[in-house]
N, C-alpha and C positions, 0 to 999 in steps of 0.2 A: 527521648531527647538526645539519644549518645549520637546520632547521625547530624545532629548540627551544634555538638557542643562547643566546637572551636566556635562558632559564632554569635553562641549565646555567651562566652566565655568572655568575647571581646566586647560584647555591648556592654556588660555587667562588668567589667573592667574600667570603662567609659564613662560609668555612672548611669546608661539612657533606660529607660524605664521599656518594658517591652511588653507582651503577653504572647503564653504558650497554651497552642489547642493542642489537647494529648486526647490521643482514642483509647478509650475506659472500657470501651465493652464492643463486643461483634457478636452479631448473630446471622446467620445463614452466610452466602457467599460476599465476601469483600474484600478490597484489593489491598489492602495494609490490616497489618494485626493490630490490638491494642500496645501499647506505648510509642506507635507510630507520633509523630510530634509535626507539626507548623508551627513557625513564632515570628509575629511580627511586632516593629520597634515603633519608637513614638514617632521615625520619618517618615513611615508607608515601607518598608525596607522589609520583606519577605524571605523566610527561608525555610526549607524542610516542604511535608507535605504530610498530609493525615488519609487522602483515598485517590491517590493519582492521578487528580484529576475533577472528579465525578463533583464535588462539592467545595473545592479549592476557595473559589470565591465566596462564599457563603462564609465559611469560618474565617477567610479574612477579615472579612466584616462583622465577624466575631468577635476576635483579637482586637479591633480598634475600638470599641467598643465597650470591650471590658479595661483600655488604656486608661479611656476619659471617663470611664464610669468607678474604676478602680476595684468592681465588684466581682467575684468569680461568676461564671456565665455556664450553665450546660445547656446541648442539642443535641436531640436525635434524627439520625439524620436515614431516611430508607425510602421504599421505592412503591409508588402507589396506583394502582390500576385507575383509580379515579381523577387522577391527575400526571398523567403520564409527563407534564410539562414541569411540575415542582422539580423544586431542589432538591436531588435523590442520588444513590446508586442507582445505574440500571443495571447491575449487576444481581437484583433482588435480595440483597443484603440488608442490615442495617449497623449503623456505625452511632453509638454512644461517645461525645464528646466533650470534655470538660476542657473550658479557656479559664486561665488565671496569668491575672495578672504582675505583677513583678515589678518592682522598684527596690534596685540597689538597694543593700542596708539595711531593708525593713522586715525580714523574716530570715530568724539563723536557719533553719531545712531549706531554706532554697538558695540561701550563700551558699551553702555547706555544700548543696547538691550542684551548683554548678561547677565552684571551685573546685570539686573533686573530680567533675568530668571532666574540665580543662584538660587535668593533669593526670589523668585516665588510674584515679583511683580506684580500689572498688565501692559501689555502694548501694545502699537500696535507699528509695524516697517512696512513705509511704503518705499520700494526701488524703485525705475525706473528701469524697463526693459525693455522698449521700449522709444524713441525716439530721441531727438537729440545727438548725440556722447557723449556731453562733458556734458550730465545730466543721461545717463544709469548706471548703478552704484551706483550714489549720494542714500542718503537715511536722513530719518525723522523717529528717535523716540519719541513716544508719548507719555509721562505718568502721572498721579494725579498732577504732580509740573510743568510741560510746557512740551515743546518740546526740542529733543536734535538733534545738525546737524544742514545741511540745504543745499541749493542748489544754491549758489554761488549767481550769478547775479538777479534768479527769485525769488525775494523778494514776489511778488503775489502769485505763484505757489505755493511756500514753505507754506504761509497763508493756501493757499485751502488744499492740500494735508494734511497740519497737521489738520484741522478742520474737512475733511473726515475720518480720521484714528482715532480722537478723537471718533467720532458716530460710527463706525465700532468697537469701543473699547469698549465702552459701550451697544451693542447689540452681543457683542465677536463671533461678525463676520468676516471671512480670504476674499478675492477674488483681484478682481480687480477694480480698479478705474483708467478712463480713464477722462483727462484734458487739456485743451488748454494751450500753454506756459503762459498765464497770468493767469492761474487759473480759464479759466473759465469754467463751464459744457459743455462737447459734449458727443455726440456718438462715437464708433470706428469707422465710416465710413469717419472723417474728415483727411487732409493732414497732418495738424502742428500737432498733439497731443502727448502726455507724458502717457505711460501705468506704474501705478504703482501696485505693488505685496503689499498690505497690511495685514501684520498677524498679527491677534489680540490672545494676549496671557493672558488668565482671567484664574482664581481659578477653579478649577473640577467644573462639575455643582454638585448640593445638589442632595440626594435623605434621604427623610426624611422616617423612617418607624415606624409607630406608630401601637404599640400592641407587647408588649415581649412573645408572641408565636412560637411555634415550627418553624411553618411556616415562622417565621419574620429572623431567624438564617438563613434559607437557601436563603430568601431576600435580607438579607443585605450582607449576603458571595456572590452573583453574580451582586450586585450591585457594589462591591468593585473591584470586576472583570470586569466591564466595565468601569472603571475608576472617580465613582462618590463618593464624599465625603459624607459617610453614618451616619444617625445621627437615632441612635433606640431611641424612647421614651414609656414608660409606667408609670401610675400613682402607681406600686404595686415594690417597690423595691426590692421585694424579688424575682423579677423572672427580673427586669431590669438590672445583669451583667453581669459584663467584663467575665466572666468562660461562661457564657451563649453565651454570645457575641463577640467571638474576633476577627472578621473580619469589626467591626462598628470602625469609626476615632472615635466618639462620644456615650454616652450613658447618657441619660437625664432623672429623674426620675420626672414629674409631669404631669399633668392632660393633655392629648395630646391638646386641645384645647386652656388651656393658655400656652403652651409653643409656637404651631402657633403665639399667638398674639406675642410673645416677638422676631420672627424672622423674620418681615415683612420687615424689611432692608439687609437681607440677603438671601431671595428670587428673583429670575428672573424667565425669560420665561423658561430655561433652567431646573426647581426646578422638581422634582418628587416627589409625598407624596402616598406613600399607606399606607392605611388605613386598618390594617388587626385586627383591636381591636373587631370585631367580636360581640359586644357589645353597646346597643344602648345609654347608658350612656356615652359612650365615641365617639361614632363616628359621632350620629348625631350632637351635637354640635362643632364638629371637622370640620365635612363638610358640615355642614353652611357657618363655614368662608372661608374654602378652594377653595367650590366652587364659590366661590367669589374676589378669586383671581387670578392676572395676571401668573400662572404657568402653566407647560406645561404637565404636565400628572396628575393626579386622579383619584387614582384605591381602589377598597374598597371590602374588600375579604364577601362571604356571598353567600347563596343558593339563590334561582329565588326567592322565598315565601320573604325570609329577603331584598333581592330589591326592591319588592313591597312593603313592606314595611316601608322599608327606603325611598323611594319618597316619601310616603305617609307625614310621618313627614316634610321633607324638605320643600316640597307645606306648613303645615303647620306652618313652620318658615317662609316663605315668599319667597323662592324661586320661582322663575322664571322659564319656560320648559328649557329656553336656557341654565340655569346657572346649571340645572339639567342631561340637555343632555351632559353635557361634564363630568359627573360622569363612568368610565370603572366600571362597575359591573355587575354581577360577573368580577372577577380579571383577568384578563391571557386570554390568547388565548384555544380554544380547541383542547389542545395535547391529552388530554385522561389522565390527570395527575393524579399521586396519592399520590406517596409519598411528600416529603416536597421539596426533592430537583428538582424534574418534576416541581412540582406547582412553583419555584421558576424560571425554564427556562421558562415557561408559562406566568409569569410575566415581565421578560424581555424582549421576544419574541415581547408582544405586546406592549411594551415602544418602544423598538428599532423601531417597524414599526412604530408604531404614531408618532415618532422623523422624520424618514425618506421617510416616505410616502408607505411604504410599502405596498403590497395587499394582505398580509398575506396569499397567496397560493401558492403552490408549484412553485419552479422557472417551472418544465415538465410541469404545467399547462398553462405557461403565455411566454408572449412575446416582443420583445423590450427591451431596455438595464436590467442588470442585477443591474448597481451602477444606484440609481437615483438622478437624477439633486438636490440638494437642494440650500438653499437660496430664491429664486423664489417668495417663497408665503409667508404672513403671518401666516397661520396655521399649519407650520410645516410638508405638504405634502412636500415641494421640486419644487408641479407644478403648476400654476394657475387653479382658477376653470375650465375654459374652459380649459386647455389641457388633453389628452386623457388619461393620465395618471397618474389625478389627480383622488383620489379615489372617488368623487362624481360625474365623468363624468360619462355621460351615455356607455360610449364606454369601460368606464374601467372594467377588470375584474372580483374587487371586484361586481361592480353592478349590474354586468352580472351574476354574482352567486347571488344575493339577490334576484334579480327578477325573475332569473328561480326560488328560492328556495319559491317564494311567489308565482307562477305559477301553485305548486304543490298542488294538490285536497287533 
């Protein structure tokens, strides 16, 4: 819902009664993740969207539906050989969708939850969409001051479920968690269980770009375009501004390495730093610390001769192979880039794959779903080491190209 919460903010403001269709589950290929959201108000007034398109009308007709019925409503919604004319992805996907209803007033988790996205709190809402009657529906938001809601009788439940959605809030992670009526862990494969939809709604992740070079303008303009909160820093103020820079939230003029130390509370897994300061005065002491930190990308612009380089130092600060192999350098993928704003799709190319595990080759060269699985893994692939379509498996693509390419005489 965070993509139309100014909108849901002002109905719910308004008083007007509305209803939101949230996509609960995905399986095979589809064009919006789960907590993707459409919500439409008691005028016919539409916003958001749940599959780009493919089923749009359908869940509107949802959402009105569940207005004048006042009842929560699920669809599955996928794509069938037998009726190649139904309401479907063609994308051979399937989309699980739960619509609920809303009326001002009448449920503190979902004041809670919009009022805090209004105001771009953090928070996690965690709803039942699966199991007993009179708990589907119910919901638990979670935020910095406790939990708001709650689920009637299951005084346990309500404990586990908001303690799940608390850690899923702080790792601002969305999916599913599955529960026994007393709150205890199971599998989905048990009778009695409680499937709850929790969406955890956190601050854009950072992407910090250090060095006010050409290259860093067209950086932080398609960082801003993927939706990360852009912070350029350079120690030379006369090339760190806003004229320089208008597509950065932020612009920091100090030495890139202590401005690092002064953000280490404002970092997560989620953080991007490149390091395009081109300059060993600035960078190696930049990515000492960096690479030493718990964030999720580190890329550092520079020719093969200034990589070799740059290790060389790092080893001599004390670096570690390990803490050195998660350095991306050179920067970007090989598009063949030249100008500033290539090299900046280049740099995002290969953020977005290392985020989602991508094999960085052409979809005509590879096979097997197109969206890949994430959550899964700690390293930000999406798949376990051992699945085949984790980029270290021996069966995957990417290492299939490595080892032909180390094959060659």
């Amino acid at each position: 819902m965070k993509d139309i919460a100014e909108t849901l903010g002002a109905w719910h403001r308004g008083g007007q009664s509305f209803a939101v269709a949230t996509v609960v589950g995905v399986s095979g290929s589809a064009p919006r993740g789960p907590g993707a959201a459409l919500a439409v108000n008691a005028g016919g007034e539409a916003v958001g969207s749940v599959s780009g398109g493919c089923v749009e009308a359908a869940v509107y007709e949802l959402c009105r539906e569940a207005i004048s019925s006042g009842q929560v409503l699920q669809e599955r919604f996928g794509y069938s050989d037998d009726d190649a004319f139904a309401v479907g992805l063609t994308c051979g996907g399937v989309l699980d969708v739960f619509v609920q209803p809303v009326v001002p007033g009448s449920d503190p988790a979902i004041d809670a939850a919009i009022t805090s996205l209004a105001f771009g709190t953090p928070l996690a809402l965690a709803r039942a969409v699966a199991g007993p009657p009179d708990l589907v529906g119910a919901a638990v938001a979670v935020t910095a001051d406790g939990h708001h809601g709650g689920l009637g009788g299951y005084a346990g439940l309500e404990r586990a479920v908001a303690a799940r959605a608390r850690t899923m809030l702080d790792a601002g992670r969305t999916g599913q968690v599955v529960l026994g009526p007393a709150g205890t862990p199971c599998d989905d494969t048990g009778q009695d269980t409680v499937t709850f939809f929790v969406e955890a709604y956190v601050p854009p992740p950072r992407m910090i770009v250090f060095g006010a070079v050409d290259f860093a303008a067209a950086v932080a303009g398609i960082g801003t375009f993927l939706g990360y909160h852009v912070t350029v820093c350079d120690a030379r103020p006369v090339f760190a501004t806003r004229r320089r820079f208008p597509d950065a939230d932020e612009i920091v003029v100090d030495w890139p390495h202590r401005y690092l130390d002064t953000q280490l509370d404002r970092i997560d897994g989620r953080t991007v730093l490149c390091v395009l300061t081109h300059d060993a005065r600035f960078d190696i002491p930049l990515l000492e610390r960096a690479l030493r930190l718990p964030v999720g990308y580190v890329g550092a612009m520079g020719s093969r001769r200034t990589h070799q380089e740059r290790e060389t130092r790092l080893r001599e600060a004390g670096l570690g192979e390990a803490e050195i192999a998660r350095l991306r350098s050179p920067i970007g993928l090989d598009l063949g880039a030249r100008t500033s704003e290539e090299t900046a799709v280049a740099v995002a190319a290969e953020i977005i794959a290392h985020r989602r595990g991508g094999s960085c080759l052409p979809l005509s060269a590879t096979a097997g779903p197109i969206h890949h699985v994430t959550g899964q893994a700690h390293d930000g692939t999406g798949h376990l080491p051992d699945h085949p379509e984790h980029p270290q498996h021996p069966e995957h693509p990417t290492a299939r190209h490595r080892l032909l390419a180390e094959a060659r005489p």
